[in-house]
DRENDO-1510 file (C-alpha; in Angstrom, 1 decimal, always signed):
<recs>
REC; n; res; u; v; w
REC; 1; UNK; +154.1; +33.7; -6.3 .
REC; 2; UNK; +157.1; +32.0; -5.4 .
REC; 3; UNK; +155.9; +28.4; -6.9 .
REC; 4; UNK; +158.0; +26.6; -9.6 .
REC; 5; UNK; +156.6; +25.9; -12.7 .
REC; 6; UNK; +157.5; +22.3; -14.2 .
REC; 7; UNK; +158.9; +21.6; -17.6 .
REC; 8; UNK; +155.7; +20.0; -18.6 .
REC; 9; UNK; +153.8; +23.4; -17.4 .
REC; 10; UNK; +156.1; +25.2; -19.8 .
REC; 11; UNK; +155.9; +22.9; -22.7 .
REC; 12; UNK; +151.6; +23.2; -22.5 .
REC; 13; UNK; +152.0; +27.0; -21.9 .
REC; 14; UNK; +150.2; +28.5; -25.2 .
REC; 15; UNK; +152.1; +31.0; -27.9 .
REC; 16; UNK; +150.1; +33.9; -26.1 .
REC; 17; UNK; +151.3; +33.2; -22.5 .
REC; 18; UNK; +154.9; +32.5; -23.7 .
REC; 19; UNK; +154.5; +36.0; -25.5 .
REC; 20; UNK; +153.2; +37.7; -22.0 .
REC; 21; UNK; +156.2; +36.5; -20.2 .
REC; 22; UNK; +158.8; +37.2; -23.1 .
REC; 23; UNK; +161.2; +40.2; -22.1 .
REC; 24; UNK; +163.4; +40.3; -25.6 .
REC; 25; UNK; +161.5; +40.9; -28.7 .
REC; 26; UNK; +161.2; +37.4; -31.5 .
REC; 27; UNK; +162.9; +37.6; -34.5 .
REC; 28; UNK; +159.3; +36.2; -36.3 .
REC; 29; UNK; +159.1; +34.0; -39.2 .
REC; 30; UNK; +160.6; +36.3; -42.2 .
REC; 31; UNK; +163.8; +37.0; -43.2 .
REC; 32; UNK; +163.7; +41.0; -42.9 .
REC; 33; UNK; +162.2; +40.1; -39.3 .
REC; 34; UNK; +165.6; +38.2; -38.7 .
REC; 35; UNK; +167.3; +41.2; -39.8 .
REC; 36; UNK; +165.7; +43.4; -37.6 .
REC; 37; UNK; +166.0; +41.0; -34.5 .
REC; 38; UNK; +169.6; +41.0; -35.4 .
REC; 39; UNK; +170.4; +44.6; -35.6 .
REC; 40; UNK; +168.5; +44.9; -32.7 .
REC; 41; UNK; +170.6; +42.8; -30.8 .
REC; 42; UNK; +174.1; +44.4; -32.4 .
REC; 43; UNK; +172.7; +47.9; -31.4 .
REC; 44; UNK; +171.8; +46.4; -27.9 .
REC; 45; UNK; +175.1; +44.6; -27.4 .
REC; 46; UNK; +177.8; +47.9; -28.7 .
REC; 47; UNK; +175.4; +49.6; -25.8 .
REC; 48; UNK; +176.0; +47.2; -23.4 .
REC; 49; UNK; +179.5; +47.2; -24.1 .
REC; 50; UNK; +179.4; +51.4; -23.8 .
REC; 51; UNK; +177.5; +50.9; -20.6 .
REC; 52; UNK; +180.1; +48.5; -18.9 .
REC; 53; UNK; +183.2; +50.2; -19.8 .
REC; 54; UNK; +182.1; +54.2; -19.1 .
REC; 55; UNK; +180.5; +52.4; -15.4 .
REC; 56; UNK; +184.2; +50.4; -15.3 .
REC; 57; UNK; +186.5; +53.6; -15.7 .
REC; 58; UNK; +184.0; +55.6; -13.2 .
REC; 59; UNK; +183.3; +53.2; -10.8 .
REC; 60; UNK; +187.4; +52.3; -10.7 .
REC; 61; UNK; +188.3; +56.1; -10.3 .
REC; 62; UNK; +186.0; +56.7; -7.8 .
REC; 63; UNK; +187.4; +53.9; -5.6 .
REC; 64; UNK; +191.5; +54.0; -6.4 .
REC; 65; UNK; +191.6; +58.5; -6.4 .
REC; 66; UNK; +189.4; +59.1; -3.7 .
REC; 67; UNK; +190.1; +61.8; -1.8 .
REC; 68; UNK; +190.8; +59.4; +1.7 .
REC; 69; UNK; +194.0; +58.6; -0.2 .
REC; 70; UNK; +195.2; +61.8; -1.0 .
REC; 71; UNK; +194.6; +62.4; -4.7 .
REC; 72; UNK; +193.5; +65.4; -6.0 .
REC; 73; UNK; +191.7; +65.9; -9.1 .
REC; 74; UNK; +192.8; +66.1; -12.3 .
REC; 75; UNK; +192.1; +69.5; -14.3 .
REC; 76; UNK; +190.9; +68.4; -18.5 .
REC; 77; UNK; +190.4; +71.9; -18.9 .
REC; 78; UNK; +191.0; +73.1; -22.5 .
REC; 79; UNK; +192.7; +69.4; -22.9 .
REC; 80; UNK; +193.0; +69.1; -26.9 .
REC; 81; UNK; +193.8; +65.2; -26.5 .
REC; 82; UNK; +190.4; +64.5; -24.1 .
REC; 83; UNK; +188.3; +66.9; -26.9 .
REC; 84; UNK; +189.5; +64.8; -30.1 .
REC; 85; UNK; +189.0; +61.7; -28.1 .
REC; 86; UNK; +185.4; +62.3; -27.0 .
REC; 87; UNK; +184.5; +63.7; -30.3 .
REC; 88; UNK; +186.0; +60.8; -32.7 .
REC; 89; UNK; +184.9; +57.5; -30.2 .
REC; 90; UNK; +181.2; +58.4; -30.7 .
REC; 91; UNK; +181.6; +59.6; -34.1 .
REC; 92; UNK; +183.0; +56.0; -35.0 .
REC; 93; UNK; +180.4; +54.2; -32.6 .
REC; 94; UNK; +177.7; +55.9; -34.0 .
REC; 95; UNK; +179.0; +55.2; -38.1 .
REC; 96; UNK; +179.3; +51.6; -36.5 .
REC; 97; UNK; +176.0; +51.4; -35.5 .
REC; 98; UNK; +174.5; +53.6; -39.0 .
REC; 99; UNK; +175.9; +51.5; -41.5 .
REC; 100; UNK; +173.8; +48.1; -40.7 .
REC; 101; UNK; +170.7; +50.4; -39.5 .
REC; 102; UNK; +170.7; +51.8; -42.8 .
REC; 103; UNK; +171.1; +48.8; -44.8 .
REC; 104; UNK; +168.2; +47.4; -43.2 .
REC; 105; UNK; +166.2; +50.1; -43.1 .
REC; 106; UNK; +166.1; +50.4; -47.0 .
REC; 107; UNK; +165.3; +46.6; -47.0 .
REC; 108; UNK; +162.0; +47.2; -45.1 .
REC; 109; UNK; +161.2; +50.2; -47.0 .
REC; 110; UNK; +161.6; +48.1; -50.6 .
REC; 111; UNK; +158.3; +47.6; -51.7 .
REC; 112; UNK; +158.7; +46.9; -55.3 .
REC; 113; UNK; +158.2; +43.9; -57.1 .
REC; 114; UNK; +155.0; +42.7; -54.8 .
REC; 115; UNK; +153.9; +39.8; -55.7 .
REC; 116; UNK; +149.9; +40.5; -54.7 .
REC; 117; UNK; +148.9; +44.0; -53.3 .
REC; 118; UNK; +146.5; +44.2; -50.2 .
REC; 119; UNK; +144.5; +47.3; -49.0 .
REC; 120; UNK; +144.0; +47.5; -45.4 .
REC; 121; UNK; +141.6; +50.4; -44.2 .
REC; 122; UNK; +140.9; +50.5; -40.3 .
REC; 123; UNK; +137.8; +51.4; -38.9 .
REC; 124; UNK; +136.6; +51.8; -35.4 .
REC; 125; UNK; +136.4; +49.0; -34.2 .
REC; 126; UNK; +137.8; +46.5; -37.2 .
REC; 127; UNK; +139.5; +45.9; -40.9 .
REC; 128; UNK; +138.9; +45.8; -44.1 .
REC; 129; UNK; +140.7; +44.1; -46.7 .
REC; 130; UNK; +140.4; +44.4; -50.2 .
REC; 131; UNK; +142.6; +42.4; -52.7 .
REC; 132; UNK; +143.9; +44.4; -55.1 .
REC; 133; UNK; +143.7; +42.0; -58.1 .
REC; 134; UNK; +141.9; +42.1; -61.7 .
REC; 135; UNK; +142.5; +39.1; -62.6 .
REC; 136; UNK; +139.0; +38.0; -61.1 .
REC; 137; UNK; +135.7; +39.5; -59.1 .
REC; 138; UNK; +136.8; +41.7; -56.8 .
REC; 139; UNK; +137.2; +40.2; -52.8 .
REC; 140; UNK; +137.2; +42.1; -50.1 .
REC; 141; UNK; +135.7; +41.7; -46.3 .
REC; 142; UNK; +135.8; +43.1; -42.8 .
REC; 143; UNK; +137.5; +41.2; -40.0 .
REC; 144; UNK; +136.1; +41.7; -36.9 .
REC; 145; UNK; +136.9; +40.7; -33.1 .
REC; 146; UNK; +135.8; +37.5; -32.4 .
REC; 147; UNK; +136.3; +36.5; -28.8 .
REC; 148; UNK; +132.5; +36.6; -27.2 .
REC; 149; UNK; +130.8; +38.9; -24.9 .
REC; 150; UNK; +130.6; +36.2; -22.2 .
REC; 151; UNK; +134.5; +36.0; -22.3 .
REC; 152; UNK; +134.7; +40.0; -22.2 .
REC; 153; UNK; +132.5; +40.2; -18.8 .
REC; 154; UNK; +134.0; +36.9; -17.3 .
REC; 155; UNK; +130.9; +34.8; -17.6 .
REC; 156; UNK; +133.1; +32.5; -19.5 .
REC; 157; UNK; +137.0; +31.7; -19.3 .
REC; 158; UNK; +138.7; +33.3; -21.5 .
REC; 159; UNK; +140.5; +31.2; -23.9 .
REC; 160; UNK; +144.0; +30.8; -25.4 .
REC; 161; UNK; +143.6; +33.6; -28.2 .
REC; 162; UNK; +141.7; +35.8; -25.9 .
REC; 163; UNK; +140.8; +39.3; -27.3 .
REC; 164; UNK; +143.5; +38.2; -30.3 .
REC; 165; UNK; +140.6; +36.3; -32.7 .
REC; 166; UNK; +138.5; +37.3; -35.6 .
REC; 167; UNK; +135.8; +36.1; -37.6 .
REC; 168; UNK; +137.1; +36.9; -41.2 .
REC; 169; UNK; +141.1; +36.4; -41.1 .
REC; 170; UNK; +143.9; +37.8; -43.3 .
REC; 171; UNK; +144.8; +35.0; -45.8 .
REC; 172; UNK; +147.9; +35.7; -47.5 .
REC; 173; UNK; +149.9; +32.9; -49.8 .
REC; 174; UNK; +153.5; +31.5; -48.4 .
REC; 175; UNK; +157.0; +32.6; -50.4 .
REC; 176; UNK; +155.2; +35.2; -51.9 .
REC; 177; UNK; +156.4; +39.1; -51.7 .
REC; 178; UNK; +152.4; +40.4; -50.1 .
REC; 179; UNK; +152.7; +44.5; -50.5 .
REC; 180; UNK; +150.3; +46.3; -47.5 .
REC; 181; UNK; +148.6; +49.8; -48.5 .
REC; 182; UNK; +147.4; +50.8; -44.9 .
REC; 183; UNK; +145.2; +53.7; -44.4 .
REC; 184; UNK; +141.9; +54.4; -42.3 .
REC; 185; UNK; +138.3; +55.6; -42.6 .
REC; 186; UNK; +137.9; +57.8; -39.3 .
REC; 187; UNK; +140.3; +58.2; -37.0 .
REC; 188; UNK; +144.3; +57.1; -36.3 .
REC; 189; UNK; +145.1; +53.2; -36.3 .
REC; 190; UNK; +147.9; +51.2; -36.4 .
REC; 191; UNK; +148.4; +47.8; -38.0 .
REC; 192; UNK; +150.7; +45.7; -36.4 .
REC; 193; UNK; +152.0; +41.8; -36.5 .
REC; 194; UNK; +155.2; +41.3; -35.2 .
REC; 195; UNK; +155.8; +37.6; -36.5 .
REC; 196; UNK; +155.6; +38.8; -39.8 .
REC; 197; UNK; +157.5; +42.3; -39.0 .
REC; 198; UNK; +155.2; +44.7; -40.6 .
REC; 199; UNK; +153.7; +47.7; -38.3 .
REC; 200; UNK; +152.5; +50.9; -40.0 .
REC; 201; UNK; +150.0; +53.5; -39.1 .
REC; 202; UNK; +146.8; +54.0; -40.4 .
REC; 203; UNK; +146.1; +57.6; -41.5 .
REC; 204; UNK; +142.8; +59.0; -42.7 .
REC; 205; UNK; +143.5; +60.2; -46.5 .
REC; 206; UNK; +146.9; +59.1; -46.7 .
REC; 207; UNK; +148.4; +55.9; -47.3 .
REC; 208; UNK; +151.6; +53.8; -46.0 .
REC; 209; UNK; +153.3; +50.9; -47.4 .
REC; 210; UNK; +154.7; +47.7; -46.0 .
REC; 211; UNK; +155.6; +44.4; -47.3 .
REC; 212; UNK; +156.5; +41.0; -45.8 .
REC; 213; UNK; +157.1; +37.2; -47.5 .
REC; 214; UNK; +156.1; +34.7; -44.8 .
REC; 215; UNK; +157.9; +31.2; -45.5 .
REC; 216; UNK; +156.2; +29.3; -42.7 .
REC; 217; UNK; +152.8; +28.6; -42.8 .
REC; 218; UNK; +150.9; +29.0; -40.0 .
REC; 219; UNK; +148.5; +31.9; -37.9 .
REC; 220; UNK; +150.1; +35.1; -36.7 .
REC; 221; UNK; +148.1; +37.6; -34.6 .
REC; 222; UNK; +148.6; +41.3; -34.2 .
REC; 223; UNK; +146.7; +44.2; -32.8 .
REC; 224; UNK; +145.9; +47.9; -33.4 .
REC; 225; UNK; +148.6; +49.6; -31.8 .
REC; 226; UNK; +147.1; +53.3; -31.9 .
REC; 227; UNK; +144.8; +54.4; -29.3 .
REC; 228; UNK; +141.9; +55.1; -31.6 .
REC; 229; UNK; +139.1; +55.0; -28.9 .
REC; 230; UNK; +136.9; +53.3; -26.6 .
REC; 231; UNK; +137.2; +49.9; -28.1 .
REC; 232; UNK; +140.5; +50.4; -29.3 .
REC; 233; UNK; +141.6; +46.8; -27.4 .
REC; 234; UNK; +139.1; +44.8; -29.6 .
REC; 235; UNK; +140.7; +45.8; -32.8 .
REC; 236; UNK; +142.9; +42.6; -33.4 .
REC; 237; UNK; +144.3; +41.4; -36.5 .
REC; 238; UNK; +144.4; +37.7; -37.5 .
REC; 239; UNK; +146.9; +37.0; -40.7 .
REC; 240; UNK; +146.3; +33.2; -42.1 .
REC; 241; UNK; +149.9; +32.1; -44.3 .
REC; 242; UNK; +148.9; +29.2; -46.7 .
REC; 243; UNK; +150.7; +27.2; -49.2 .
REC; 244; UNK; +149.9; +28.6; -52.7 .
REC; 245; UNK; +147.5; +26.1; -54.0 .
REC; 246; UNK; +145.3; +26.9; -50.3 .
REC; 247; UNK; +145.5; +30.4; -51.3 .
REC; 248; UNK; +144.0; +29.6; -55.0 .
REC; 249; UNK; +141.3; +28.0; -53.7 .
REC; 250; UNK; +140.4; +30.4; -50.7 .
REC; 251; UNK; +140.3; +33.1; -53.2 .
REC; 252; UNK; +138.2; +31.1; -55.9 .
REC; 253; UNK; +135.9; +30.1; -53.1 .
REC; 254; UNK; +135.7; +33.9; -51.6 .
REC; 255; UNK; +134.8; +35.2; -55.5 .
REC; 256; UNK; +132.1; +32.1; -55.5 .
REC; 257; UNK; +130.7; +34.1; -52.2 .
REC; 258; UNK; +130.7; +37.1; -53.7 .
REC; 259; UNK; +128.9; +36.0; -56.9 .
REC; 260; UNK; +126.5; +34.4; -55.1 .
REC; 261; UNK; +125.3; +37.2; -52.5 .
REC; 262; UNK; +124.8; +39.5; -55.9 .
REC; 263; UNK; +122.9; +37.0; -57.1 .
REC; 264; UNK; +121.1; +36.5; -53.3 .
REC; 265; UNK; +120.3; +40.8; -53.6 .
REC; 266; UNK; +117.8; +40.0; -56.8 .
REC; 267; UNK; +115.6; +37.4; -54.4 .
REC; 268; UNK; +112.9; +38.0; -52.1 .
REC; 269; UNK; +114.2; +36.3; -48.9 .
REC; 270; UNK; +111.9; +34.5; -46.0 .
REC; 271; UNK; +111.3; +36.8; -42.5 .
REC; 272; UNK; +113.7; +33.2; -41.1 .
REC; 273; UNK; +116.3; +33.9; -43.0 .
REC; 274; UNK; +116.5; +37.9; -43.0 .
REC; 275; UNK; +116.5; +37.6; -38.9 .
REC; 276; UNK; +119.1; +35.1; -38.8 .
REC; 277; UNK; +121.1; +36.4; -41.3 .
REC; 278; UNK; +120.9; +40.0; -39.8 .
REC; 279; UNK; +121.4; +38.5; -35.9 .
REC; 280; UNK; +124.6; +37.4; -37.2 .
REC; 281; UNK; +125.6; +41.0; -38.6 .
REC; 282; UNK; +124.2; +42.3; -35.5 .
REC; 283; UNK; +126.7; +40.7; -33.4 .
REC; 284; UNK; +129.2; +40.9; -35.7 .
REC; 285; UNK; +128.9; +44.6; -35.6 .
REC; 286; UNK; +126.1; +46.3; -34.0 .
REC; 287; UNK; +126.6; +44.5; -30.3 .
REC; 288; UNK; +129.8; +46.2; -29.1 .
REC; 289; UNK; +128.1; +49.5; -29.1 .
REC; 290; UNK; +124.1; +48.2; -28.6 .
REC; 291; UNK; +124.4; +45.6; -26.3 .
REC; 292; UNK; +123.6; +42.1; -26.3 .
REC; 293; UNK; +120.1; +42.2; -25.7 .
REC; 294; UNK; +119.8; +45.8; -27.5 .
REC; 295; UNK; +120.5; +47.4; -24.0 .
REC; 296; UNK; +122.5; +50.0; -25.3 .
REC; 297; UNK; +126.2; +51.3; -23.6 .
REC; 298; UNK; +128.4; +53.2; -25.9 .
REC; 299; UNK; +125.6; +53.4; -28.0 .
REC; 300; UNK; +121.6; +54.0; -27.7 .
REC; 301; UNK; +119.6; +51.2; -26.9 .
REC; 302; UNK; +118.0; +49.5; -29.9 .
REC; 303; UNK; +115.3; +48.0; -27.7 .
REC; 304; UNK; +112.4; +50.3; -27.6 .
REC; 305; UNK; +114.6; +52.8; -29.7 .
REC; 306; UNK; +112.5; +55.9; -31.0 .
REC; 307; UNK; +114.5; +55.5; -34.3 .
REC; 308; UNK; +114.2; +51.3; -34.3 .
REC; 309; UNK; +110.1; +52.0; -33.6 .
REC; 310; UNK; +110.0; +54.6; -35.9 .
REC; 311; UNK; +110.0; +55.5; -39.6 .
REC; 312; UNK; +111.4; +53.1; -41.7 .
REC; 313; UNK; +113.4; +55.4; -44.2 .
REC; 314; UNK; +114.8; +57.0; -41.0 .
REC; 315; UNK; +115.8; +54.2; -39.9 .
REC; 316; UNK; +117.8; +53.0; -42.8 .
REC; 317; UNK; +119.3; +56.2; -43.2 .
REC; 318; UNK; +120.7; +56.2; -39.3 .
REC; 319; UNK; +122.2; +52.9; -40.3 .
REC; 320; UNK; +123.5; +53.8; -43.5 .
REC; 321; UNK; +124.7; +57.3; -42.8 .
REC; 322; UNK; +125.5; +57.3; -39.3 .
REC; 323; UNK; +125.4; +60.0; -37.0 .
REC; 324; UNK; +127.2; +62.9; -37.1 .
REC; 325; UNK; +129.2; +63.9; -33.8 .
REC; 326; UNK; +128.1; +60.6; -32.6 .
REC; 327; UNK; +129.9; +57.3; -32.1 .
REC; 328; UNK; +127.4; +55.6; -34.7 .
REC; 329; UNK; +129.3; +55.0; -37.6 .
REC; 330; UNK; +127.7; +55.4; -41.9 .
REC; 331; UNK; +127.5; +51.3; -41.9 .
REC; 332; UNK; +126.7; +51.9; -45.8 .
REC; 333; UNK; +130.0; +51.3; -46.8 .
REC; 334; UNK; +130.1; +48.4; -44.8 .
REC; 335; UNK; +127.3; +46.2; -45.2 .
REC; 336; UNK; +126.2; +45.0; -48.7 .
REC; 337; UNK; +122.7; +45.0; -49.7 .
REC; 338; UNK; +121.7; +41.7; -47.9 .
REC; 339; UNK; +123.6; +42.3; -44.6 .
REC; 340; UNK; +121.9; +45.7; -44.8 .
REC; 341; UNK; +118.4; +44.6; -44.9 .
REC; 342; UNK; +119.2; +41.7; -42.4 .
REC; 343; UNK; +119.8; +43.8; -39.9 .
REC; 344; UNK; +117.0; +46.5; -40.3 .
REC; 345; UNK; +114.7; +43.5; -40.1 .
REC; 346; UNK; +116.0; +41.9; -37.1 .
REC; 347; UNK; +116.5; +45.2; -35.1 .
REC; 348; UNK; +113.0; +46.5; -35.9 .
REC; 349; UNK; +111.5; +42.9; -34.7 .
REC; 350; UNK; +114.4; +41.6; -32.1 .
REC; 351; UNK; +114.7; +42.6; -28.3 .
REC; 352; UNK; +110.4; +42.9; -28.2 .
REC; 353; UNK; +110.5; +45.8; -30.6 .
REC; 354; UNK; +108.2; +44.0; -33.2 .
REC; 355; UNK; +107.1; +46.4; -35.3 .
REC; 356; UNK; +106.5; +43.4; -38.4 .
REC; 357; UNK; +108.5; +45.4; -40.7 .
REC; 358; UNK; +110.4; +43.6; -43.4 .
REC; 359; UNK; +113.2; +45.1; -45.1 .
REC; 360; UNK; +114.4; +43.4; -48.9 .
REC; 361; UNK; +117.8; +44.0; -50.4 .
REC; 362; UNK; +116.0; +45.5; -53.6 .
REC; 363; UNK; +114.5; +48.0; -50.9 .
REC; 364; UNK; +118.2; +49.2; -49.9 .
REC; 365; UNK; +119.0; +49.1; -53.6 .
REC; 366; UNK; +116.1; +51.6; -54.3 .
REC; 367; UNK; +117.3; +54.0; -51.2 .
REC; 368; UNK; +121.6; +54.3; -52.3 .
REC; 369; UNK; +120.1; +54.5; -56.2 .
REC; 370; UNK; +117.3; +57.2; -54.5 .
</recs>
């Protein structure tokens, strides 16, 4: 406290300090964004104007009629002139202040003519996005928090994007209308990015539109803005804005992936590569809850587990169904066939649990078509 900070300080401060510090809110990179930050600060001005004169007038009356001089009071009693007056001012402040609201209100409500339509469904504790186009095989992904455990418990610093990174990111294409259908898969969420002026709620069973064109390209970072539960701080959101070409070849490169783990389900894969491909979707998704080292906290322990140790097809059907009244979510809808079987075998032979058991994609293919 109390030290200066130099200009070169300030110049090597990062986007997320500046953004601590800020005290107005950023007009962001889209044009309906500047349209926002500008009726916000016409609304904010005809209020500061309101505020000085109504303090002005009392402040003045109080100090040239006070009683020390001998005034008395005036009586406004019944005062037709003071009625009119005090009825048409805020009627004609408040049309003043109406007329741009509403124009920009319908502008962020116009979600025709998207350009390329994006599901978001929230989850506790991440997204999913699906991209809503037939021209191709389908893509969609989670995106899950990406800042490490060892920043989370202070082993480590923290970095620059702390708490504001993700392993899958939102890539949307530049000078391109992107229409948002928000909803959620359990509780309340809210998806937010103010750079790119698009916040909406994400309602179980219901859905709500947004839309934004980003013309700069570049990374904007959001968060879940609805308390949706104990992790509800690791939810953030990560949106990529590419040039178009990028975009083309992101998606063709995404469909590639997607091809190729179908074709990846038909194999018989190595014990190698079933524990290191399920000790990435482990930490991906299973650590928050389990623990690093399977030590359990919001959820059970998985080292030692009665349920890990125990019958296979229980085990699969924890995973894939979840637990009713429980924090541990159906990951069947989450995981594809390989991600599935990954983790089974790496939690039934990870943290000294070692029970040898191998789980194939084709065995998860037999239990969802059981």
């Amino acid at each position: 406290m109390g030290k200066r900070v130099s200009g070169a300080a300030v110049a090597l401060m990062s986007p997320v300090a500046f953004a601590q510090n800020q005290v107005n809110m950023s007009p962001g990179v889209t044009e309906i964004g500047a349209d926002i930050f500008e009726l916000h600060m016409l609304i904010m001005w005809i209020c500061v104007v309101i505020g000085v004169a109504v303090f002005a007038v009392m402040f003045y009356s109080i100090y040239a009629h006070r009683k020390s001089k001998g005034h008395q009071a005036s009586q406004f009693h019944e005062s037709t002139k003071v009625e009119v007056a005090w009825t048409v001012v805020p009627f004609l402040i408040l049309i003043a202040m109406a007329v741009p609201a509403t124009s920009t209100l319908l502008e962020v409500y116009d979600n025709d003519e998207a350009e390329l339509d994006i599901l978001i469904t929230g989850y506790q504790w991440k997204w999913r996005y699906e991209y809503l186009d037939e021209s191709g095989e389908p893509v969609a992904f989670f995106s899950n928090l990406a800042t490490s455990q060892e920043e989370i418990y202070n082993t480590e610093r923290k970095g620059d994007n702390y708490l504001l990174e993700v392993d899958e990111p939102l890539v949307i294409p530049t000078n391109t209308k992107v229409r948002f259908l928000i909803t959620a898969n359990d509780v309340i969420h809210s998806w937010w990015v103010p750079e790119i002026a698009v916040k909406r709620d994400a309602i179980p069973g219901f859905i709500n539109e947004a839309w934004t064109r980003v013309t700069e390209e570049g990374i904007y970072r959001g968060q879940c803005t609805e308390l949706c539960g104990a992790y509800h701080g690791f939810m953030p959101v990560e949106v990529h804005a590419v040039s178009r070409p990028e975009f083309d070849a992101w998606m063709a490169a995404k469909r590639g992936a997607a091809v190729a783990e179908t074709q990846l389900a038909m194999q018989t894969l190595t014990v190698d590569d079933l524990m290191d491909r399920g000790k990435a979707v482990y930490d991906s998704a299973c650590l928050a809850c389990h623990g690093a080292a399977g030590q359990g906290g919001i959820g059970n322990a998985i080292a030692g587990s009665a349920v890990v140790m125990g019958d296979l097809g229980n085990h699969m059907a924890v995973v894939s169904k979840g637990v009713s009244g429980t924090a541990m979510q159906a990951f069947g809808g989450q995981l594809n066939d390989v991600e599935m079987a990954a983790v089974l075998t790496y939690q039934r032979n990870a943290f000294g649990n070692n029970t040898g058991d191998v789980v194939q994609p084709g065995d998860i293919a037999g239990m969802n078509n059981g």
